[in-house]
PDB file with SEQRES, HELIX, SHEET and CRYST1 records, atoms N, CA, C and O in Angstrom:
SEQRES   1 A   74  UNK UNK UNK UNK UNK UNK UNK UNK UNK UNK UNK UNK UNK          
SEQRES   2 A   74  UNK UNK UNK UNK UNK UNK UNK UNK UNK UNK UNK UNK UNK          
SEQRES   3 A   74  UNK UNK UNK UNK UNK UNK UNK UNK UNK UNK UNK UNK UNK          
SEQRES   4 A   74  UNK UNK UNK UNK UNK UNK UNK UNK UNK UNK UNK UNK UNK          
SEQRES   5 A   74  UNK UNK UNK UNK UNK UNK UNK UNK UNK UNK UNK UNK UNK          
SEQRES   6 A   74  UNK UNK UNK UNK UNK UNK UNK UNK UNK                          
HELIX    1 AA1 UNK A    3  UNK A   10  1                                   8    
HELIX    2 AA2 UNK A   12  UNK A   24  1                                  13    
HELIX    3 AA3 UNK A   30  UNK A   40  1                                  11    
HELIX    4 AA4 UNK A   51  UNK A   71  1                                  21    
CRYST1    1.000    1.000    1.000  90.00  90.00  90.00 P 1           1          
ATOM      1  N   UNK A   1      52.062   3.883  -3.127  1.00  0.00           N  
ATOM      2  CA  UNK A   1      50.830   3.481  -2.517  1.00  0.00           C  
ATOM      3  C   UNK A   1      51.102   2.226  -1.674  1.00  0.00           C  
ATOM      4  O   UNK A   1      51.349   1.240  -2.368  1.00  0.00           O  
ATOM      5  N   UNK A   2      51.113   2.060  -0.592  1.00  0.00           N  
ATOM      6  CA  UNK A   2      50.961   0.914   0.526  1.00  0.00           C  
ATOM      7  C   UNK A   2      49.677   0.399   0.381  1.00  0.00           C  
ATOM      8  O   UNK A   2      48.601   0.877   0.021  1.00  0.00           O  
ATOM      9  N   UNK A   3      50.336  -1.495   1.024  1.00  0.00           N  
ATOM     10  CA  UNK A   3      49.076  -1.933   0.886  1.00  0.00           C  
ATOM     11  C   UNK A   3      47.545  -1.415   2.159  1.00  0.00           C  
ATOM     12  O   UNK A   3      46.424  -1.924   2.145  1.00  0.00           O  
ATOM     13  N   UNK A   4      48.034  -0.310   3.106  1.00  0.00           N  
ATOM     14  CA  UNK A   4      46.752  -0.025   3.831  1.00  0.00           C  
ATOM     15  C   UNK A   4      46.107   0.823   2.988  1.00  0.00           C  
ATOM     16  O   UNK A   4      44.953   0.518   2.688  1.00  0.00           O  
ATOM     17  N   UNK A   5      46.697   2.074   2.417  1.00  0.00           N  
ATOM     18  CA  UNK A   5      46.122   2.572   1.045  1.00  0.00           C  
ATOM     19  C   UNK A   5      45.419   1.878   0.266  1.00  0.00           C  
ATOM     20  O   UNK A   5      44.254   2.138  -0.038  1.00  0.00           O  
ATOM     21  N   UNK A   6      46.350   0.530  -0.290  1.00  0.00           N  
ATOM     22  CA  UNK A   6      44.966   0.025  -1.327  1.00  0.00           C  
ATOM     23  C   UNK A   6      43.752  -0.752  -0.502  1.00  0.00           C  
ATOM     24  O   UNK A   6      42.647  -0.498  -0.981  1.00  0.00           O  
ATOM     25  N   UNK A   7      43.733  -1.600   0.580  1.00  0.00           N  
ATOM     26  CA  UNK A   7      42.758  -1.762   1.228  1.00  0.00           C  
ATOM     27  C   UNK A   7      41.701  -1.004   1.471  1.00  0.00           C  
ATOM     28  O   UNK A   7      40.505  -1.104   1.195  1.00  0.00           O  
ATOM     29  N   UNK A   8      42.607   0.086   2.264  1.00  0.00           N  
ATOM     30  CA  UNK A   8      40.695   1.227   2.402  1.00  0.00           C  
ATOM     31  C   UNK A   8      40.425   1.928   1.086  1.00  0.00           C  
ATOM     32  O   UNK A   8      39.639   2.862   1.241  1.00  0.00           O  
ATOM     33  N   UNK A   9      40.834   1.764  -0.151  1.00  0.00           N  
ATOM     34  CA  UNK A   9      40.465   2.461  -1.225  1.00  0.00           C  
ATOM     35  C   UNK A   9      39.314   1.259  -1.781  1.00  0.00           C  
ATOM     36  O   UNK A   9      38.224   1.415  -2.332  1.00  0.00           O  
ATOM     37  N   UNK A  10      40.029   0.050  -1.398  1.00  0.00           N  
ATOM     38  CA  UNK A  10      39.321  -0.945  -1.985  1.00  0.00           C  
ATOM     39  C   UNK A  10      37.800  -1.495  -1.111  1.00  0.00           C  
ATOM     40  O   UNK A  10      36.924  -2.233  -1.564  1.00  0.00           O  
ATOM     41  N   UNK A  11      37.862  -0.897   0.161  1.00  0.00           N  
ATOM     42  CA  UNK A  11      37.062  -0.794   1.497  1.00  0.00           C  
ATOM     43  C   UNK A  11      35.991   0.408   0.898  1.00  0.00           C  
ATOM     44  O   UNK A  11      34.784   0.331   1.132  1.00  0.00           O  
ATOM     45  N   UNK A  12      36.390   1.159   0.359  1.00  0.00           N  
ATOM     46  CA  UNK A  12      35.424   2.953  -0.256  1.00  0.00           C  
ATOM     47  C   UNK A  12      34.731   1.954  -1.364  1.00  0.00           C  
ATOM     48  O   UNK A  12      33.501   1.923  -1.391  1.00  0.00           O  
ATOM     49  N   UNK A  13      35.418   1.206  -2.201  1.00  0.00           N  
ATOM     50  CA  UNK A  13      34.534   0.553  -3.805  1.00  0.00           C  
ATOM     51  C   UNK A  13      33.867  -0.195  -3.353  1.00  0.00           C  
ATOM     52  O   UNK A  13      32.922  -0.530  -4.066  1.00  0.00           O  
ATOM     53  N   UNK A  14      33.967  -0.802  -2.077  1.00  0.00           N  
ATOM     54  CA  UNK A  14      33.021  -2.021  -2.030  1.00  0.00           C  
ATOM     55  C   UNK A  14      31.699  -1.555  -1.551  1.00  0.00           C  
ATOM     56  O   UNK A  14      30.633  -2.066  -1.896  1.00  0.00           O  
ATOM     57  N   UNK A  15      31.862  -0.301  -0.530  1.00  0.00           N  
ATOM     58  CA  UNK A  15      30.692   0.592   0.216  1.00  0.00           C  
ATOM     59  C   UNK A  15      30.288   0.832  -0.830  1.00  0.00           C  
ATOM     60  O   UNK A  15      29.354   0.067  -1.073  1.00  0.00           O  
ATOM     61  N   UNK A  16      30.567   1.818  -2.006  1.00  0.00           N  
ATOM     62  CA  UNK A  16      29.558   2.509  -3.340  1.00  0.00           C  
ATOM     63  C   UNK A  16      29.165   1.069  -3.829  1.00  0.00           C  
ATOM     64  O   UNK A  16      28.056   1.102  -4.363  1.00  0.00           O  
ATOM     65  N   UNK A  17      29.586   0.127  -3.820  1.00  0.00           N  
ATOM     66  CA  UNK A  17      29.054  -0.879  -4.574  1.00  0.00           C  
ATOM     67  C   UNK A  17      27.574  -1.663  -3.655  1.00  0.00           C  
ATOM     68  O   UNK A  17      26.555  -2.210  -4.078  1.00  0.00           O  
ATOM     69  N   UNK A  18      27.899  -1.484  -2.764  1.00  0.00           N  
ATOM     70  CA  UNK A  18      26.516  -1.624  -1.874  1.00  0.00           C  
ATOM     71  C   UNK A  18      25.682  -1.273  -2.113  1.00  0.00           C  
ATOM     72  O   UNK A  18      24.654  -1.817  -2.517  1.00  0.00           O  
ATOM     73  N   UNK A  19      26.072   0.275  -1.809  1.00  0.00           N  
ATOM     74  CA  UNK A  19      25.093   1.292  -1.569  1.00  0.00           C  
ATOM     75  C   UNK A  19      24.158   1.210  -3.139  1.00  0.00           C  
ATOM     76  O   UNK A  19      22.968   1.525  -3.169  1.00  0.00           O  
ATOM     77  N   UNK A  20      24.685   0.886  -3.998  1.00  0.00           N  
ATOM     78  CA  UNK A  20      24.306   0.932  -5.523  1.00  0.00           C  
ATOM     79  C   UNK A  20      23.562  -0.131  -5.916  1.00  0.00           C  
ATOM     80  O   UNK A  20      22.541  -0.033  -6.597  1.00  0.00           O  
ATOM     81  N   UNK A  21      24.107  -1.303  -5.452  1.00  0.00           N  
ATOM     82  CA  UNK A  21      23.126  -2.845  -5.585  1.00  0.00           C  
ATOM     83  C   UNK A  21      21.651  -2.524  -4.806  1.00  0.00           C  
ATOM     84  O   UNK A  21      20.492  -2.761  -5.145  1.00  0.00           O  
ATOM     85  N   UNK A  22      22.205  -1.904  -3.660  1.00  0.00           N  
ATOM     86  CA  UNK A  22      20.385  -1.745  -2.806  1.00  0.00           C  
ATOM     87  C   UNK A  22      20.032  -0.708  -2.986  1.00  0.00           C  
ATOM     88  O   UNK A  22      19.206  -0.430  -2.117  1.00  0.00           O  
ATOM     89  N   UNK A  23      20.230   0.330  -3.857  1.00  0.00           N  
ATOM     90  CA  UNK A  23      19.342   1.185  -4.537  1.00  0.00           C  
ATOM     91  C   UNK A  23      18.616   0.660  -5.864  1.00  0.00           C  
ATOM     92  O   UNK A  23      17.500   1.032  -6.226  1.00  0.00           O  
ATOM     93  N   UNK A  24      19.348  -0.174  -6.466  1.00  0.00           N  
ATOM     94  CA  UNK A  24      18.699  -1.093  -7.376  1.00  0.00           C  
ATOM     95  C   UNK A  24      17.757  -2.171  -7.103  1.00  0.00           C  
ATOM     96  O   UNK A  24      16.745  -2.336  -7.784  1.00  0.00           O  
ATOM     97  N   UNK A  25      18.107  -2.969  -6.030  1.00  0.00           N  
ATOM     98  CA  UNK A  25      17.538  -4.158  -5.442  1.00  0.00           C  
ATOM     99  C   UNK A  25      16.057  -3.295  -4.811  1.00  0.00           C  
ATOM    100  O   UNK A  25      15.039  -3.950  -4.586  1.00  0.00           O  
ATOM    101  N   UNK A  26      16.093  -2.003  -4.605  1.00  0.00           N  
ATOM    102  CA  UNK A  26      15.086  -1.652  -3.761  1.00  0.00           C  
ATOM    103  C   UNK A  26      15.007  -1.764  -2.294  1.00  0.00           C  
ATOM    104  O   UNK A  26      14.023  -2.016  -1.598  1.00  0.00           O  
ATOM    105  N   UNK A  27      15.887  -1.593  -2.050  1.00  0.00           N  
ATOM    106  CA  UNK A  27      16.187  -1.804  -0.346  1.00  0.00           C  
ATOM    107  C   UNK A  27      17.172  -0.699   0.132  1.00  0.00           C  
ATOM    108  O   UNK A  27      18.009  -0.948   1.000  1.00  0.00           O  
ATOM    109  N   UNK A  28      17.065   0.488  -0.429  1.00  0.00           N  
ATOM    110  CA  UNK A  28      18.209   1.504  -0.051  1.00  0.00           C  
ATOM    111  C   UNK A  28      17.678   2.467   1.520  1.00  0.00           C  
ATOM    112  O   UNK A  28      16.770   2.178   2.299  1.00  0.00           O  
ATOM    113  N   UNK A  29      18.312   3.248   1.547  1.00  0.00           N  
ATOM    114  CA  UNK A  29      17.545   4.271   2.815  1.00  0.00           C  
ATOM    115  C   UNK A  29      16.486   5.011   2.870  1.00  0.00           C  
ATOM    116  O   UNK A  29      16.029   5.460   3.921  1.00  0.00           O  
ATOM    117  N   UNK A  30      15.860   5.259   1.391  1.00  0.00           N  
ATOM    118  CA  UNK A  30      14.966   5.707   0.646  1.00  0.00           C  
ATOM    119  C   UNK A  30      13.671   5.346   1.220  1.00  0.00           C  
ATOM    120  O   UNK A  30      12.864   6.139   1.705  1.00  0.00           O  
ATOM    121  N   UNK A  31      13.541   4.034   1.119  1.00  0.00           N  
ATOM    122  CA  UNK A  31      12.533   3.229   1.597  1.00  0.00           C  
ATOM    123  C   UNK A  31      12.713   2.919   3.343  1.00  0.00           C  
ATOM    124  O   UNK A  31      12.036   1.988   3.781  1.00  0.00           O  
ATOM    125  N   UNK A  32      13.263   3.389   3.947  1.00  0.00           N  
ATOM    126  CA  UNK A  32      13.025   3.281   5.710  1.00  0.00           C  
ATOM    127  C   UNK A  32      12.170   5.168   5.675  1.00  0.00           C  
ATOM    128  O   UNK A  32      11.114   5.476   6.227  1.00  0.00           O  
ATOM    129  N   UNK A  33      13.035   6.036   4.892  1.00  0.00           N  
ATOM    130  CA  UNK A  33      12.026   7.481   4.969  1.00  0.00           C  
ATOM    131  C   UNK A  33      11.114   7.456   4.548  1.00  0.00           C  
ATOM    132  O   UNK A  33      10.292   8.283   4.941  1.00  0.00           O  
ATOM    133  N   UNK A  34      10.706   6.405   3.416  1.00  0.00           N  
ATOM    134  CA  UNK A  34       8.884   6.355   2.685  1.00  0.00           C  
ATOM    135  C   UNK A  34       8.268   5.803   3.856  1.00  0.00           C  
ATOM    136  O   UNK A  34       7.164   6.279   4.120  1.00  0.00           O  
ATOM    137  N   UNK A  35       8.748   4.839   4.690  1.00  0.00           N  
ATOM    138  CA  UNK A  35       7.964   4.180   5.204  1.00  0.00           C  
ATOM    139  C   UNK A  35       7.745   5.285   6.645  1.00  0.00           C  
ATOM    140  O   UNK A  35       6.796   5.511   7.395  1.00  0.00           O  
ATOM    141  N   UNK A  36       8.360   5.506   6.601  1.00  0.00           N  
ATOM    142  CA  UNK A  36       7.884   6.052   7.911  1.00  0.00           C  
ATOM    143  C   UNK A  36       7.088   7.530   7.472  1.00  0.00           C  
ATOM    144  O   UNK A  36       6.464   7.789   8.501  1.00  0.00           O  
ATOM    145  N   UNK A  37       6.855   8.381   6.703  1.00  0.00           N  
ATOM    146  CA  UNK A  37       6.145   9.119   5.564  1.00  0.00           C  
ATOM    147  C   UNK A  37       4.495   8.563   5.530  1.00  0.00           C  
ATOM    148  O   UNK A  37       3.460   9.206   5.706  1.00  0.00           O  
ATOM    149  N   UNK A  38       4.700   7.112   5.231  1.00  0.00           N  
ATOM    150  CA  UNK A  38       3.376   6.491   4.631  1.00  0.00           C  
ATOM    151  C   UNK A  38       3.106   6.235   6.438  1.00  0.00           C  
ATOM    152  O   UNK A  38       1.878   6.306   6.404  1.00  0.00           O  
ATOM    153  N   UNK A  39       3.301   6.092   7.326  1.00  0.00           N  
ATOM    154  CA  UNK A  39       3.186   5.485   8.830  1.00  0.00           C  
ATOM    155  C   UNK A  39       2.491   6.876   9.157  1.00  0.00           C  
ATOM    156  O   UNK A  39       1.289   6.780   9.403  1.00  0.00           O  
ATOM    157  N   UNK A  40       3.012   8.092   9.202  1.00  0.00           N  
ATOM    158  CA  UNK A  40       2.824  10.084   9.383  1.00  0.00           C  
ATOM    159  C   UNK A  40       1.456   9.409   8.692  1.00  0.00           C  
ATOM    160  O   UNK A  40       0.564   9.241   9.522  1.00  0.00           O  
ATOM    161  N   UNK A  41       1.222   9.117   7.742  1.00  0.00           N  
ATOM    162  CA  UNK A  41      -0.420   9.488   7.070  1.00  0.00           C  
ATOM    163  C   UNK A  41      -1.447   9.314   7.754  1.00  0.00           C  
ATOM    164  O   UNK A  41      -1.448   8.474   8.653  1.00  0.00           O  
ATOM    165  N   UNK A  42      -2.436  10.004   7.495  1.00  0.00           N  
ATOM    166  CA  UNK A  42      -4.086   9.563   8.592  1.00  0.00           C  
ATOM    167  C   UNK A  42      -4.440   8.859   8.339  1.00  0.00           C  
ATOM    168  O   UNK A  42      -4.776   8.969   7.159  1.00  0.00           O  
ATOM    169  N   UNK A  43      -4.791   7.440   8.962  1.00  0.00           N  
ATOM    170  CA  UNK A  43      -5.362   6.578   8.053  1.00  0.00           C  
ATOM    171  C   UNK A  43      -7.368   7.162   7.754  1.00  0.00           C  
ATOM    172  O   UNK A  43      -8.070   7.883   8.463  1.00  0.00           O  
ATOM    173  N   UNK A  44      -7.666   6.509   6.543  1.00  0.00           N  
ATOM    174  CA  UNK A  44      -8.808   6.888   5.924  1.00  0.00           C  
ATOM    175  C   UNK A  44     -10.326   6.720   7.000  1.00  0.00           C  
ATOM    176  O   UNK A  44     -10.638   5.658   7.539  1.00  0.00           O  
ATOM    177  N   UNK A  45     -10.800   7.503   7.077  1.00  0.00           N  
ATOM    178  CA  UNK A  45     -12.123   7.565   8.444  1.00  0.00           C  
ATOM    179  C   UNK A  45     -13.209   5.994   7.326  1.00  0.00           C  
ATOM    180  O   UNK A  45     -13.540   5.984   6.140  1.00  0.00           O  
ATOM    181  N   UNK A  46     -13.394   5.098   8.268  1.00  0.00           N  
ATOM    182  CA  UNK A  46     -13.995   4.095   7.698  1.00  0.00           C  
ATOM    183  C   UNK A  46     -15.592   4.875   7.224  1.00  0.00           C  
ATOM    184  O   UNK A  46     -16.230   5.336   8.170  1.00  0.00           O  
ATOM    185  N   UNK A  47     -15.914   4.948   6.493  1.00  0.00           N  
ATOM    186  CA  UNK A  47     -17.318   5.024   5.753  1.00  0.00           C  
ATOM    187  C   UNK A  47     -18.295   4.351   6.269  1.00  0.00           C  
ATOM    188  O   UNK A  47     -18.214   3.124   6.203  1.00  0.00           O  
ATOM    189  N   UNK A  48     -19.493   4.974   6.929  1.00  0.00           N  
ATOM    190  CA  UNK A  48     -20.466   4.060   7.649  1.00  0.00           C  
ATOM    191  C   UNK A  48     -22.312   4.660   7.198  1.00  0.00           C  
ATOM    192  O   UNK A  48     -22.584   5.842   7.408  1.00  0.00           O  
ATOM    193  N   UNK A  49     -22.926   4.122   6.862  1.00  0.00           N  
ATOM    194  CA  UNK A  49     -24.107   3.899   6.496  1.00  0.00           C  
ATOM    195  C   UNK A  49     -24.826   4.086   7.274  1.00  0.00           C  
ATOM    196  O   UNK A  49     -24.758   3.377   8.278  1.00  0.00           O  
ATOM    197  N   UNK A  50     -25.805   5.070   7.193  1.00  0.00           N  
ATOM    198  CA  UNK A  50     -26.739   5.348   7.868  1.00  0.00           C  
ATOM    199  C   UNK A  50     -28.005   4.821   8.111  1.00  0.00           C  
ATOM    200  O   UNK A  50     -28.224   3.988   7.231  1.00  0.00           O  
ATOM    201  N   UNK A  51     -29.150   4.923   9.052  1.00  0.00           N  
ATOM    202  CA  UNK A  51     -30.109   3.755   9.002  1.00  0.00           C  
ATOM    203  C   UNK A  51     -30.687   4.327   8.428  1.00  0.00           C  
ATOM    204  O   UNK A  51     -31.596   3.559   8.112  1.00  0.00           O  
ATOM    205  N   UNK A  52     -30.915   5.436   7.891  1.00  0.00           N  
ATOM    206  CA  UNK A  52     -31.649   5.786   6.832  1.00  0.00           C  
ATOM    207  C   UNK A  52     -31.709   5.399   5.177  1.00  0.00           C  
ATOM    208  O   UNK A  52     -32.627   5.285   4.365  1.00  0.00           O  
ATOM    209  N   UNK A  53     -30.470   5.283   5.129  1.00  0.00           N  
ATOM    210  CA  UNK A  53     -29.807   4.409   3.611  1.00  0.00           C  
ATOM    211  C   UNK A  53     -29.442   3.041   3.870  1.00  0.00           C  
ATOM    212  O   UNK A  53     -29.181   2.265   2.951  1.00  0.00           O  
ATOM    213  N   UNK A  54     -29.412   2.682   5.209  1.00  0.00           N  
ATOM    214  CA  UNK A  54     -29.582   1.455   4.899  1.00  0.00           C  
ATOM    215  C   UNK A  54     -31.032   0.886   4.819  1.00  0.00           C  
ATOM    216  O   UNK A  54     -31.084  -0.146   4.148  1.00  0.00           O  
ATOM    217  N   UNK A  55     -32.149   1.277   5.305  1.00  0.00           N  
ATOM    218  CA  UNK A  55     -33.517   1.483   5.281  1.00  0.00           C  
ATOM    219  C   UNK A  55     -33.933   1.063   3.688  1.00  0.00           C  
ATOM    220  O   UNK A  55     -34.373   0.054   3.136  1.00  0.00           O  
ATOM    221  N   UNK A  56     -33.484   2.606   3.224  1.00  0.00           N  
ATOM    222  CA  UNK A  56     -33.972   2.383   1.936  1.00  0.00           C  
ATOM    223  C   UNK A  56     -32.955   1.529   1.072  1.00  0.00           C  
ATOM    224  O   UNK A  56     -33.513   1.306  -0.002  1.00  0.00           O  
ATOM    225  N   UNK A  57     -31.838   1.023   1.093  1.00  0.00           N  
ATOM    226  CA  UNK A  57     -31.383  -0.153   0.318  1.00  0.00           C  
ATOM    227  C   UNK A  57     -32.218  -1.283   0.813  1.00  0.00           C  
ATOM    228  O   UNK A  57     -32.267  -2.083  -0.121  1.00  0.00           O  
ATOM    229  N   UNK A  58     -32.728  -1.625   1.571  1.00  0.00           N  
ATOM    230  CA  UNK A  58     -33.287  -3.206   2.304  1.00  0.00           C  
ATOM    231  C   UNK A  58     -34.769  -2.594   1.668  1.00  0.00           C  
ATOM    232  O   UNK A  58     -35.418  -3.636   1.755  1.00  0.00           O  
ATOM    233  N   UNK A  59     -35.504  -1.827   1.222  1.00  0.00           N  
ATOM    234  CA  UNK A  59     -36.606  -1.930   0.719  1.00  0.00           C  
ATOM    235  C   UNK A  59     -36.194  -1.632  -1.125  1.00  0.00           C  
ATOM    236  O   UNK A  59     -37.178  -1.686  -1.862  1.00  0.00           O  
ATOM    237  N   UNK A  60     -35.177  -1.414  -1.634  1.00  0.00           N  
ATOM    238  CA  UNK A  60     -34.770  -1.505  -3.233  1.00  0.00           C  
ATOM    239  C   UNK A  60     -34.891  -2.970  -3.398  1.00  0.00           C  
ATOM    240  O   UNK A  60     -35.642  -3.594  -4.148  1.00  0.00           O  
ATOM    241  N   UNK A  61     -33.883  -3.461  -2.434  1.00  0.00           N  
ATOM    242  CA  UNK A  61     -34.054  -5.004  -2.289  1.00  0.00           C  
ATOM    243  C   UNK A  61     -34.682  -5.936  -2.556  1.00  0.00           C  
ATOM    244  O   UNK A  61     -34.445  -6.813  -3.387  1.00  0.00           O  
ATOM    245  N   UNK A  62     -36.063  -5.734  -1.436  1.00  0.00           N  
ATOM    246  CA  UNK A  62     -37.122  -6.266  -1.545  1.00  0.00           C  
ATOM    247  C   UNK A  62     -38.238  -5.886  -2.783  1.00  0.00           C  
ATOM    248  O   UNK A  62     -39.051  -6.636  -3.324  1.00  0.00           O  
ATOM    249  N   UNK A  63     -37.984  -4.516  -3.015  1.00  0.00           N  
ATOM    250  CA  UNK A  63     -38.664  -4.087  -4.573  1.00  0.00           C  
ATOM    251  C   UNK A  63     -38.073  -5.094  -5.455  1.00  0.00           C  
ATOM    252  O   UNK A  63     -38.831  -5.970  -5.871  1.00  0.00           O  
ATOM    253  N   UNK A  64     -37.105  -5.110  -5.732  1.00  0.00           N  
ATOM    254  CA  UNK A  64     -36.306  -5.892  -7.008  1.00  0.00           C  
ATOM    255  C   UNK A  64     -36.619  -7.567  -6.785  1.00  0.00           C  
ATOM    256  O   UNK A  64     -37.063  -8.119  -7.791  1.00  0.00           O  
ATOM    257  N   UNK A  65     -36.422  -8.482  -5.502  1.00  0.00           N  
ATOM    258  CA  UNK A  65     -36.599  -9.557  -5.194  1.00  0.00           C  
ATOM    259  C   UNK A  65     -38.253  -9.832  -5.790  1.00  0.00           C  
ATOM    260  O   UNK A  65     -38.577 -10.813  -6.459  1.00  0.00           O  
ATOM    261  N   UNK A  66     -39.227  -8.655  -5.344  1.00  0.00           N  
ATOM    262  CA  UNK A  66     -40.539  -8.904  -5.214  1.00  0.00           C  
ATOM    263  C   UNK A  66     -40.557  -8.814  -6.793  1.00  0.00           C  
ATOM    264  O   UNK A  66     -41.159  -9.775  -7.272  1.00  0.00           O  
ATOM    265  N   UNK A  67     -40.203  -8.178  -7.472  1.00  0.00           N  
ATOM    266  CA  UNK A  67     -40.481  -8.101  -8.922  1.00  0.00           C  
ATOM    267  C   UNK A  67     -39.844  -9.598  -9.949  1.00  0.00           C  
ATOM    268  O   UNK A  67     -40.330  -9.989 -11.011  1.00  0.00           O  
ATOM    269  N   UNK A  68     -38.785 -10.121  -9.292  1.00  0.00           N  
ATOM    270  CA  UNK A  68     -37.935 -10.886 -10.026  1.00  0.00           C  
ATOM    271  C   UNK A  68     -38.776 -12.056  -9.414  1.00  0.00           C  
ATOM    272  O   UNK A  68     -38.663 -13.046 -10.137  1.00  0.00           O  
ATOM    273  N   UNK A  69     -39.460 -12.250  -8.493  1.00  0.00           N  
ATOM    274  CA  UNK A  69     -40.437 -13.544  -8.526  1.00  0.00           C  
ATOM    275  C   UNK A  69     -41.530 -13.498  -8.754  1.00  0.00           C  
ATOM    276  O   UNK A  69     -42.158 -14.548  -8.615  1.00  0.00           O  
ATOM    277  N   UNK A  70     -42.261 -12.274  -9.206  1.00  0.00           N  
ATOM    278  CA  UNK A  70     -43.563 -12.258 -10.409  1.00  0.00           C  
ATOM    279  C   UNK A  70     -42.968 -12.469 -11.283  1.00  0.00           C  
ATOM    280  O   UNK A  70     -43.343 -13.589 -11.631  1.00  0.00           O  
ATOM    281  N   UNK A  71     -41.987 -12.035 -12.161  1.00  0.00           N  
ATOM    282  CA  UNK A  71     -41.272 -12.356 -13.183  1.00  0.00           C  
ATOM    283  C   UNK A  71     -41.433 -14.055 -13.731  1.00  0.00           C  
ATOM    284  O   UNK A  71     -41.776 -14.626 -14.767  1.00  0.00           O  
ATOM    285  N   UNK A  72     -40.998 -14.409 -12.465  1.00  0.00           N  
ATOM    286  CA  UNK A  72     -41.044 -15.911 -12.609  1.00  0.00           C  
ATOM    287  C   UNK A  72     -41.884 -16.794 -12.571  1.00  0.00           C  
ATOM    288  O   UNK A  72     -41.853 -17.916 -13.076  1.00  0.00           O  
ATOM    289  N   UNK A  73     -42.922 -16.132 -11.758  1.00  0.00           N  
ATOM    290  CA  UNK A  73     -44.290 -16.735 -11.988  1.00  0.00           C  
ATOM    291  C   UNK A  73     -45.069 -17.043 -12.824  1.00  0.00           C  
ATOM    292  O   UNK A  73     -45.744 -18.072 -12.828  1.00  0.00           O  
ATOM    293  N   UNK A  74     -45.065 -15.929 -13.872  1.00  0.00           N  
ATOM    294  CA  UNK A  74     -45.726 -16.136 -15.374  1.00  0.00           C  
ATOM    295  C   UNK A  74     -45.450 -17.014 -15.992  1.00  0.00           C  
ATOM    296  O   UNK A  74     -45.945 -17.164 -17.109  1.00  0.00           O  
TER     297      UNK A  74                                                      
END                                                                             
């Protein structure tokens, strides 16, 4: 075995040893394909309130407000 033999053998252990720390560390190639996976997703349609429900929440409101200061009146 020559020493260019043991160099690139010793050049191959140090790559698996990489590759193995940042699969542990959490930083492997794994995570550049999730991310771009989670990027592909739709983001979620924002949820919007109608003036009809918002209508009737602003008069629950005022039901509950109007009751909680007779309450207090007594």
């Amino acid at each position: 075995m020559g020493v260019s033999e043991i160099l690139s053998q010793i050049d191959r252990e140090i790559a698996l040893l990489q590759q193995a720390r940042a699969l542990l560390a959490g930083s492997g190639a794994q995570t550049k394909k999730s991310t771009a996976a989670a990027a592909a997703k739709p983001a979620k349609k924002k949820r919007r309130l109608s003036p009809e429900g918002r209508k009737r929440i602003a008069e629950a409101v005022k039901r509950r407000w109007a009751e909680q200061r007779k309450a207090a009146g007594k």
